[in-house]
N, C-alpha and C positions, 0 to 999 in steps of 0.2 A: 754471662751467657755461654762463653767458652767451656768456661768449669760445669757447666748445666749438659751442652752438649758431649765433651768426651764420657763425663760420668754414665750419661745415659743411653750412648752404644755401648759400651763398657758392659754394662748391664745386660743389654740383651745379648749381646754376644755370651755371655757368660752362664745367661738362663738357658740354652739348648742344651748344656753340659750338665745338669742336676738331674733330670729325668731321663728314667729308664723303665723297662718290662722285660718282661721272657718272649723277645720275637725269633720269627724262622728266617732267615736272611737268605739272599742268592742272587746270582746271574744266570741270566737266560739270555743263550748264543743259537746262534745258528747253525749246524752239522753240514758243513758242505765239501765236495769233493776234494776243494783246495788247500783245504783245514785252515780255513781265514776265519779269524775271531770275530765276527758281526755279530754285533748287539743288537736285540730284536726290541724294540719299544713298543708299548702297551699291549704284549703278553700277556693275558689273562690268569691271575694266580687265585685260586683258591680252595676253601677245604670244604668237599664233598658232602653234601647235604646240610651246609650251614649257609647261614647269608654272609659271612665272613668272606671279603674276595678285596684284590688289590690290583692295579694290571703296574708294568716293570715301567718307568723312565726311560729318557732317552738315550739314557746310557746301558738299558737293560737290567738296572738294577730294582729288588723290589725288599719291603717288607711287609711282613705278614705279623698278627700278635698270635702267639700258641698258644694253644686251648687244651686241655689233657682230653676233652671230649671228642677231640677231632684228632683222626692221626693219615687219613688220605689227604693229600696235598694233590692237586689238579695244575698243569698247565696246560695251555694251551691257546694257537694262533692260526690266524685266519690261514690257511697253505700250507699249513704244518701237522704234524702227527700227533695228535692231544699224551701225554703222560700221565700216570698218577703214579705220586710217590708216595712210601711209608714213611711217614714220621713219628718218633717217641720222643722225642724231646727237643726243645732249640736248641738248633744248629745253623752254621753258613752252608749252602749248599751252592755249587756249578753244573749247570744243568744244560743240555745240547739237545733242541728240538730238531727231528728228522724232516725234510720237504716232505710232503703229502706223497708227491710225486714219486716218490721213492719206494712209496706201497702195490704192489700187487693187485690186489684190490681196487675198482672204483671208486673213487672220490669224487664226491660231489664238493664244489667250493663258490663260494660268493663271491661275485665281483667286489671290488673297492669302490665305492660311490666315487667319483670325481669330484664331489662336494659332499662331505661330510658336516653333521651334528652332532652334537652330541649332548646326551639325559641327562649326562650326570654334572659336567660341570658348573660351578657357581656363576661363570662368566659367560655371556651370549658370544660364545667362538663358532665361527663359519671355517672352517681349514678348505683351502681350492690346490689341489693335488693335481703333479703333471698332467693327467690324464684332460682333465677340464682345462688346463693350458694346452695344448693342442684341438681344442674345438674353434681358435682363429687362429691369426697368424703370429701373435703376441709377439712382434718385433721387441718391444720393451715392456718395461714395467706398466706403464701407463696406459698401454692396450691390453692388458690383459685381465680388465675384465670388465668386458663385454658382453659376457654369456653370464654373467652374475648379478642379481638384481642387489645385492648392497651395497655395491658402489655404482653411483653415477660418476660418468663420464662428460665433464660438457668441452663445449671448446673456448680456448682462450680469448684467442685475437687473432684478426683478418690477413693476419702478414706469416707469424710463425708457426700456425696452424697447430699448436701448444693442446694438447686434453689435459684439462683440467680437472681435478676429481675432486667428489663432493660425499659424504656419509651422514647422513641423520642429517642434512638441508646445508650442513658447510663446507665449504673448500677444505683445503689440503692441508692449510698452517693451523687447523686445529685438529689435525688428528696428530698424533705419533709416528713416525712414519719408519720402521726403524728396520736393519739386519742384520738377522740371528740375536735380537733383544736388544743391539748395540745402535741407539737414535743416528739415521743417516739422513734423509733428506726431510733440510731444517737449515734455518739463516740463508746462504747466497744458492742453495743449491734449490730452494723452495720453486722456484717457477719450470726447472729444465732438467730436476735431478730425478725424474721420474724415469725420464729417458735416459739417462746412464746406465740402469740396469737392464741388460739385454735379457728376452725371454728363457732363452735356453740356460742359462744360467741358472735359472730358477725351478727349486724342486717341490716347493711348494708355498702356500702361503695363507697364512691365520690374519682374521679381521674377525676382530674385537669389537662389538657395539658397546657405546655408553665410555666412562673414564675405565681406562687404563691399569693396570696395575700400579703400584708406587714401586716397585722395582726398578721398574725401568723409568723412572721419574717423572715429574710434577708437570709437564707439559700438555699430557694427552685432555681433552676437553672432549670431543666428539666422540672419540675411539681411539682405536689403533692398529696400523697395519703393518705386519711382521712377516718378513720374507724369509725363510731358508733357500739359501744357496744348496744345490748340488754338492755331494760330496766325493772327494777322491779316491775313497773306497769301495764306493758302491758304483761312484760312474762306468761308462762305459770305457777303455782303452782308448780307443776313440770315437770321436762322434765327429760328423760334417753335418751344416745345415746351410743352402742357400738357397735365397729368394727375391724375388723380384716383381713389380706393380707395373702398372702400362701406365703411371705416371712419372717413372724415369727411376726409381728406387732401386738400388741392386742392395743387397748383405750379403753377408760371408759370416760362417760363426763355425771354430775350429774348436773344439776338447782334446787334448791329450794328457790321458794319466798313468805315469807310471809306480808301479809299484819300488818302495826303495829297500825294504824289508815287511817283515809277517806286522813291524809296526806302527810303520812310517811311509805313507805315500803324498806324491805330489801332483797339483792337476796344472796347467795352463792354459788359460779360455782367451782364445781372442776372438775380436768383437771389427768386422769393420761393413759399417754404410755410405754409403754414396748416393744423391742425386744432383745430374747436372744438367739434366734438360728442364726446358722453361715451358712450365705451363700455366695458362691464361683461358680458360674455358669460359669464362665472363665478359673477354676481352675490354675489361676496366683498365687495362694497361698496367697493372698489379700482378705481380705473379699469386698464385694460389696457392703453391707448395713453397717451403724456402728451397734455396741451392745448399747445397750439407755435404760434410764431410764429417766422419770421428772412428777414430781411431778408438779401441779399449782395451785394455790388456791386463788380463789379473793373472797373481800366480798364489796357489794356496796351498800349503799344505796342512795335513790330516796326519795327526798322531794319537793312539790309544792301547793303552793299557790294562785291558779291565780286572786282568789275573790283582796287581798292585794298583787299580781302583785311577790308574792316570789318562786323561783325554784333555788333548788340547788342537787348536787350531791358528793357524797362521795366514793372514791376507795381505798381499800387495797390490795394489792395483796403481796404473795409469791411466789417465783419460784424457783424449783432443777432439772435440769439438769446434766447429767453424757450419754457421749459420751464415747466408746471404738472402738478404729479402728486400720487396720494395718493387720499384716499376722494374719494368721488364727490359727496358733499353739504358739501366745504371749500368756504369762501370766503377767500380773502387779504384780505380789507377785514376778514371782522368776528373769520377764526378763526387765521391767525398767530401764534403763538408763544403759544398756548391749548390746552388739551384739550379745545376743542369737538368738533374732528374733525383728523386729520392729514393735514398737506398737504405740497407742498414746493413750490419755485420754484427754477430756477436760470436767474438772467439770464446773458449772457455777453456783452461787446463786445467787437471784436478787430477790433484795425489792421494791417495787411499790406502791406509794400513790399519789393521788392527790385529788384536790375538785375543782368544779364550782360553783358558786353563782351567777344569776341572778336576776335582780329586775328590773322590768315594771311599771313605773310612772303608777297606777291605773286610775291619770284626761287624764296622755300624755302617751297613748301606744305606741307612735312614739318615745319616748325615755324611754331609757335603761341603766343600769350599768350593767357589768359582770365582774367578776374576775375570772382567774385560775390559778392556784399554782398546783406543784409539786412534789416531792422529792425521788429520785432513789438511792437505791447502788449498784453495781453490780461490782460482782466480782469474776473472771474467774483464775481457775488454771489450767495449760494446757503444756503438754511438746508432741512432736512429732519426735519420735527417740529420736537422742541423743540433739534433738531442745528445748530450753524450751521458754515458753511466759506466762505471768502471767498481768492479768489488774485489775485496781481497778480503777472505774470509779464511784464519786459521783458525782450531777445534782441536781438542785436545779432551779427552772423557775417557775415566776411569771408574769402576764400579767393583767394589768387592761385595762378594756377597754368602753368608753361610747358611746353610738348609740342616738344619735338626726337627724332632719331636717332642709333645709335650705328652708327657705319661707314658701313648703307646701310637700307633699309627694313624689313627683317624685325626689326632691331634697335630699338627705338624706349625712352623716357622719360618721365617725367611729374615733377617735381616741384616742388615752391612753400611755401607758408606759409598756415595758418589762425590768427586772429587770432576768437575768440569769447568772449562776455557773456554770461550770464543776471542776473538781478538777481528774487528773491521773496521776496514780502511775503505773507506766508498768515494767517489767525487760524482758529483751530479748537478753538467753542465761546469761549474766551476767554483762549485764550493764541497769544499770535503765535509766529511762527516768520518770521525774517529771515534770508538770505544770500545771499550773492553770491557767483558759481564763473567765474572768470576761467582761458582760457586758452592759448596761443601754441604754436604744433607746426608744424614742417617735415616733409614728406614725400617720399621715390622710390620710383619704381614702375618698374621695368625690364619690358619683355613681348618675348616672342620668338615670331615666327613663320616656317615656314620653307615654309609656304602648301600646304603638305602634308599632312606624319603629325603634328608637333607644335606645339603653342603651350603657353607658359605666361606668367604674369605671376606678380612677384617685388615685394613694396611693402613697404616699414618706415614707420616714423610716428616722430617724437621727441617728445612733450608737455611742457609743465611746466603743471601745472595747480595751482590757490592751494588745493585741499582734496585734490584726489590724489595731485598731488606728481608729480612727472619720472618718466616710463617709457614705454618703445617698445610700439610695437605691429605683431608682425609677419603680412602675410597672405599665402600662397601659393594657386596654381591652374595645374594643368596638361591640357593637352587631350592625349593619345594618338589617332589615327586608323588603323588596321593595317588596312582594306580599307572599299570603300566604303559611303556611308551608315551608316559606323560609327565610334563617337565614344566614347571611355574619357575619364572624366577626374575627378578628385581634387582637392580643397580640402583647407587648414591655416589658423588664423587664434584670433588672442584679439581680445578684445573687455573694455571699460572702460565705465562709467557709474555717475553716484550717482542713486541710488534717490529719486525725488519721492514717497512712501511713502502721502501722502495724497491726491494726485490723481489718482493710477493706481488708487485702490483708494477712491473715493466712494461706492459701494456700499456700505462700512461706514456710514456715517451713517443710512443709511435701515432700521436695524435697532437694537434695544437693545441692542447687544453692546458692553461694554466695553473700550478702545483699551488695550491694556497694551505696555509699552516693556522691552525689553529688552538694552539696547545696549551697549557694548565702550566706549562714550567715544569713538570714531569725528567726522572732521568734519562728517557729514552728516545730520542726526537722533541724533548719536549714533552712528551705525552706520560702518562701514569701506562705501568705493566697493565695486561687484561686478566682479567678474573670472571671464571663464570664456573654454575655450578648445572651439573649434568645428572639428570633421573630419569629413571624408566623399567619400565617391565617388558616380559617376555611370555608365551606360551607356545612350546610343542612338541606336539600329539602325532604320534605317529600311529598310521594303522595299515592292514592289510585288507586287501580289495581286489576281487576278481584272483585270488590266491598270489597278489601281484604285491609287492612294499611300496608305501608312499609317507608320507608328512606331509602338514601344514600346519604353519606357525602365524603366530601374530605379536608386530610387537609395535610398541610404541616410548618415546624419547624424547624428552623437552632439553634446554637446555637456556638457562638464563644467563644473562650477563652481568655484573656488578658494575664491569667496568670495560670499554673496546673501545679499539681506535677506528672509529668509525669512518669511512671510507665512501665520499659521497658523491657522485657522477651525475647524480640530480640538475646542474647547472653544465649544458654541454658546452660553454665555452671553460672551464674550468673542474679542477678534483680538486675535493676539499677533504683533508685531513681531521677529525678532534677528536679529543675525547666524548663519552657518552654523554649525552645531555637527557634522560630519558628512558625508555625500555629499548632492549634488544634481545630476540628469543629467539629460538629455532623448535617448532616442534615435526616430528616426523612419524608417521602413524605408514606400518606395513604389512601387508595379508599376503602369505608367499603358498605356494602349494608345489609339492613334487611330489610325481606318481611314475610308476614301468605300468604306462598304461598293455602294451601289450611285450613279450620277450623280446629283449634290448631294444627296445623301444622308449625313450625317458621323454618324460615330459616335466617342465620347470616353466611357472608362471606366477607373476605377482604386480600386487598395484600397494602405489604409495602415493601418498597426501602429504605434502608440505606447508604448512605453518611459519614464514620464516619470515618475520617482521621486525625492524630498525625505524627508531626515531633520526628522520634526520630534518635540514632544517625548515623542509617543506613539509613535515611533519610523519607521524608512525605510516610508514610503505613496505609495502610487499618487497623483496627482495626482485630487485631486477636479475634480468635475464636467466629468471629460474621459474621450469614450469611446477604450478601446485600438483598439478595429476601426471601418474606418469604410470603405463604399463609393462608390462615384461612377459615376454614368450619365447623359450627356447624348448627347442626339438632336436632332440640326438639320436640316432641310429643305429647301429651296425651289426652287421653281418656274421654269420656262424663263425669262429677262426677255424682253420686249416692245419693239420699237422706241423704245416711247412709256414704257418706263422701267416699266410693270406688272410686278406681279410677288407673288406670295404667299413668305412664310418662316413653319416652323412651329418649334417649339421645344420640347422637354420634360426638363427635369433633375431625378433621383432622388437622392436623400443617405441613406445607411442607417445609422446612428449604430449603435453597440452595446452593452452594459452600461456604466454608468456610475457609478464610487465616491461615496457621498455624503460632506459631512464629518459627523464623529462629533456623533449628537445622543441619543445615550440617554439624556442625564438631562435631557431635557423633558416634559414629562408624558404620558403613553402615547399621547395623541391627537394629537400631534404628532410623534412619532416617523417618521421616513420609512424605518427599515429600514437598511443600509448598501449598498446596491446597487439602480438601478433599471433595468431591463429595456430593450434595445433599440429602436427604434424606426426609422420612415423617413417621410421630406416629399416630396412630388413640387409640382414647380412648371412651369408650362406660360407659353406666350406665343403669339400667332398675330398676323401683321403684315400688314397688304394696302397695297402700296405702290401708289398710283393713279398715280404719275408721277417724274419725279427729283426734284419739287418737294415735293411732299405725301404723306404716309404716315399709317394710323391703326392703332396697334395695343390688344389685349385680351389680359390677361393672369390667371392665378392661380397663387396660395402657397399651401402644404401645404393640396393638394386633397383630403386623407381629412382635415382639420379634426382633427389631433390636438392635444390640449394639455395641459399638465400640469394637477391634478388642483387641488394646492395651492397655489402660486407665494406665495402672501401664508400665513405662519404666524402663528396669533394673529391675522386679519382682525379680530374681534370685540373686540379688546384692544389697540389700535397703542401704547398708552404702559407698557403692561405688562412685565413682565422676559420673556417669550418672544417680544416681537415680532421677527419677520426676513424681510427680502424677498431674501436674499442666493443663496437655494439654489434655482437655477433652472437645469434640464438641458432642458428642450423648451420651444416656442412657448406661448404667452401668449392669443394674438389668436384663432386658428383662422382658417380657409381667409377670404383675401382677395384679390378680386376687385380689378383695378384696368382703366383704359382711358385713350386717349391720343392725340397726336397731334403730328407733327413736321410742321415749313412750314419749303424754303428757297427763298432765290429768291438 
């Protein structure tokens, strides 16, 4: 099997190298006052009056195949001053687009959607651009989206007030959850690493419906969401942002970047929140928010080279975390592992480092090397009541990866080796749990595009992995185009991963419910790894309306299971663990519409259906605390800008949630009983921003502004050690209507 495996990366690393054409090559930079090398990504390249066109990579680089019938070469960029060049033959060219601005003349120019689509790709990709990050308050990763109907947002549990996200009907451990393509939160960071990444950090962010690419490896089941981080080149010198909630929240978030030469800059972001007032607006004698403190601090530098084809990156990060939750009269000095009153604490420290290295054949811009490496610790001390859980999870992941073409440009490859580590150490209550999941996979990925009606991309995966053992992993995607502004296209794809049972599912501690095991003798708890296979299709159509740009799309997503650790709350004195005994599906069907119903005025609206059913042992049930219907209404505004950079933006987003299954609690005492169904509901959340200049901005915002909230959230408030305590059953807000306010400085 070894001999099978090196023979055949071998191989395909070596088929990028045999094929060639007559292509037109080059970099396309940006012209600016400073003379700073910015590479302008997907630049529009192509030859004049043919359907021949290619737009440049993220690194600005493009190829084109030459045609003797063509010898106008066109670039050009949204903001920029369009080119045509003469070409007679293949050649490399470096080419310097002027800003628009810089013409004499009037320019008309188009905003940047704050959510983009796009026709052409094979993969149903949503990209959510700062712009649409500032339409809330996107303290972290996990609030930031809100204003977007492909991810749901639900809530955890009644103590840490945790958002939990969900894509195509599942939570979080089946999507991919990765940054800048490098898998981050995943094993001990799954329930809390959402919050790690602070908004401002973030410059943009791709969600992938359906499986994943195999690039980034065999995990993604649901999808995949990919963060870019801000860059040190382009950021601002500095930036301040601070803000604050009238539930006791203060932040602080600091950018400093300086430049070190024309090719090496460094930024430093820190990150710090705080709340320490105690609120209790239910007066259940529970706090509603937790007490918090975290500390974040990344340092990263930005290197590139495009003249000799070099670009790389470097991340360090720290992170301190400290959670206090539980009744409102605990102290951790005198009442910790006592029944004075119940509390919890979960500390969390976590080290972060990784690097990217690219390199661009300078004669072959069509082929590439990249590497990315790794390396995480994190390690979380946490007890709840008299619960305790404690993880220490080190990560170690490395990904080489080479990009060539097959023939000429429309034909293109991708393939390399991932070489990944976990390593964990858990104790839970008083019995540890130790292993270590080692594993080695080669992958290719063929795509075709023919810059027209079709693209598809075509990738297998090889693994051997030391608890699942050797198995492929195949994922398809095809884009159809049959007239314009319209876009068909279809996904195939499995997906593998072993179930971290207890850190995805921490919410069990903070309830009396008893942990029951029911496992097959499986490597991984016991249990068999999960396997399930992911399809679906897509459509959209874009068109224009009242002389105004709109879309509406429709897509739909199943996803079956082979095999999951199913996860079952059905019996409220107890959670039971097993494997599958039966069916387990998710399907998810959604109708999205966006239109500029009148000048800067955007309207975005969508309703989705959930399909999300498990056998468990009370037989096939809807997925608790997930509603089937759900709708989506946002509204964006703003104002003519001003010379001087003024400018008003208003904002308002509606979520309408529908019935929702409870789990089975009838045999808890009639006053705890919640019924098995609770009734629909809806949040509206608002934001208003006055932009004083390009420098400075202040905005004022609110969350579910009719202050709804559930009734009970904490069962057994008056008994936390008792056999019906549980904070687990939580389908709406906690807090009620919160006010927050703000303000951004760059210079």
């Amino acid at each position: 099997m070894k001999q099978f495996f090196w023979l055949f990366t071998i191989a395909l690393l070596y088929g990028g190298c045999v094929f060639g054409q007559q292509v037109v090559k080059g970099l396309v930079l940006e012209a600016n006052p400073q003379h700073q090398d910015i590479a302008l990504s997907g630049a529009n390249i192509y030859w004049l009056n043919s359907p021949i066109g290619t737009i440049t990579d993220e690194k600005g680089m493009f190829s084109i195949p030459y045609d003797k019938a063509y010898n106008k070469l066109v670039i050009s960029f949204i903001g920029f001053q369009s080119d045509t060049l003469t070409i007679s033959e293949p050649r490399t060219i470096r080419h310097l687009l002027k800003p628009s601005n810089q013409l004499d003349e009037v320019v008309v120019e188009k905003k940047r959607d704050a959510v983009q689509k796009t026709y052409f790709s094979a993969q149903n990709v949503v990209t959510v651009n700062s712009a649409e990050l500032l339409k809330a308050a996107c303290c972290n990763l996990s609030e930031s989206f809100e204003t977007n109907p492909a991810i749901d947002v639900n809530f955890n549990d009644a103590l840490t007030g945790t958002k939990q996200i969900q894509m195509l009907g599942l939570t979080s451990p089946y999507l991919l959850i990765t940054q800048e393509n490098i898998p981050m939160v995943r094993g001990a960071s799954q329930t809390y690493g959402l919050t790690f990444t602070p908004g401002t950090w973030v410059e943009s962010i791709q969600i992938t419906k359906g499986s994943g690419s195999v690039v980034n490896g065999y995990e993604s089941i649901s999808g995949q969401i990919n963060t870019e981080l801000i860059k040190p080149f382009t950021d601002n010198p500095i930036f301040l942002n601070g803000y604050a909630n009238r539930n006791g929240r203060l932040e602080l978030n600091a950018h400093i970047n300086q430049k070190v030469s024309e090719k090496l800059s460094t930024g430093l972001y820190v990150h710090g929140n705080n709340r320490s007032e105690k609120v209790d607006n239910n007066d259940d004698g529970f706090l509603d928010a937790p007490l918090s403190t975290q500390i974040n601090v990344q340092n990263r530098w930005q290197y590139q080279n495009p003249e000799k084809g070099w670009v790389s990156f470097l991340n360090v990060r720290f992170l301190n975390d400290e959670k206090q939750v539980g009744e409102t009269n605990f102290n951790p000095d005198t009442d910790k592992f006592t029944t004075n009153a119940w509390g919890s604490e979960i500390d969390t420290k976590r080290f972060d480092s990784s690097v990217k290295l690219g390199y661009v054949f300078p004669e072959l811009p069509f082929q590439s090397f990249g590497f990315q490496a790794s390396y995480s610790k994190h390690q979380q001390d946490s007890y709840f009541g008299l619960n305790v859980y404690d993880i220490d999870h080190t990560s170690i992941y490395s990904n080489l990866i080479f990009n060539s073409i097959l023939g000429n440009t429309k034909s293109k490859f991708k393939t390399g080796i991932t070489v990944a580590y976990d390593g964990y150490i858990e104790l839970v209550n008083t019995q540890n749990f130790e292993r270590i999941d080692k594993s080695i996979g080669t992958f290719f990925e063929y795509s075709y595009d023919d810059l027209e009606r079709i693209s598809l991309t075509a990738g297998l995966r090889f693994d051997s992995h030391n608890r699942i053992g050797n198995f492929l992993t195949p994922r398809f995607h095809i884009r159809y185009t049959p007239w314009e502004k319209g876009s068909f296209r279809g996904s195939f794809g499995i997906g593998r991963r072993a179930a971290n049972i207890f850190t995805e599912n921490q919410r069990l501690f903070a309830s009396s419910r008893v942990i029951q095991f029911d496992g097959n003798g499986g490597d991984i708890y016991g249990f068999d790894a999960e396997k399930a296979v992911n399809f679906g299709f897509s459509f959209l159509q874009g068109f224009t309306l009242f002389e105004r740009p709109g879309n509406v799309s429709v897509d739909y997503y199943r996803t079956n299971f082979d095999n999951q650790v199913v996860v079952d709350w059905e019996n409220p004195r107890a959670v039971r663990f097993s494997n599958l005994d039966g069916k387990s599906y998710a399907g998810s069907f959604q109708v999205e519409l966006n239109h500029e119903l009148l000048p800067r005025l955007d309207l975005r609206a969508a309703y989705k259906n959930y399909d999300v059913k498990t056998d468990y042992q009370t037989g096939l049930l809807q997925q608790p605390l997930q509603a089937r219907n759900r709708y989506f209404l946002n509204l964006g505004y703003e104002t003519v800008q001003k010379e001087s950079g003024a400018q008003w933006r208003f904002d308002y987003t509606l979520h309408t949630l529908g019935k929702q299954r409870l789990p089975n609690v009838d045999t808890d005492p009639v006053a705890l009983q919640l019924g098995t169904t609770v009734d629909g509901y809806s949040l509206m959340n608002t934001q208003i921003t006055k932009v004083f200049s390009s420098k400075f901005e202040v905005y004022l915002g609110g969350e579910n502004l009719t202050n709804f909230r559930q009734d009970n959230p904490v069962l057994e408030a008056n008994d936390p050690f008792g056999p019906n305590f549980d904070t687990t059953i939580v389908y709406a807000p906690i807090l009620g209507t919160m006010v927050y306010a703000g303000f951004r400085f760059k210079s």
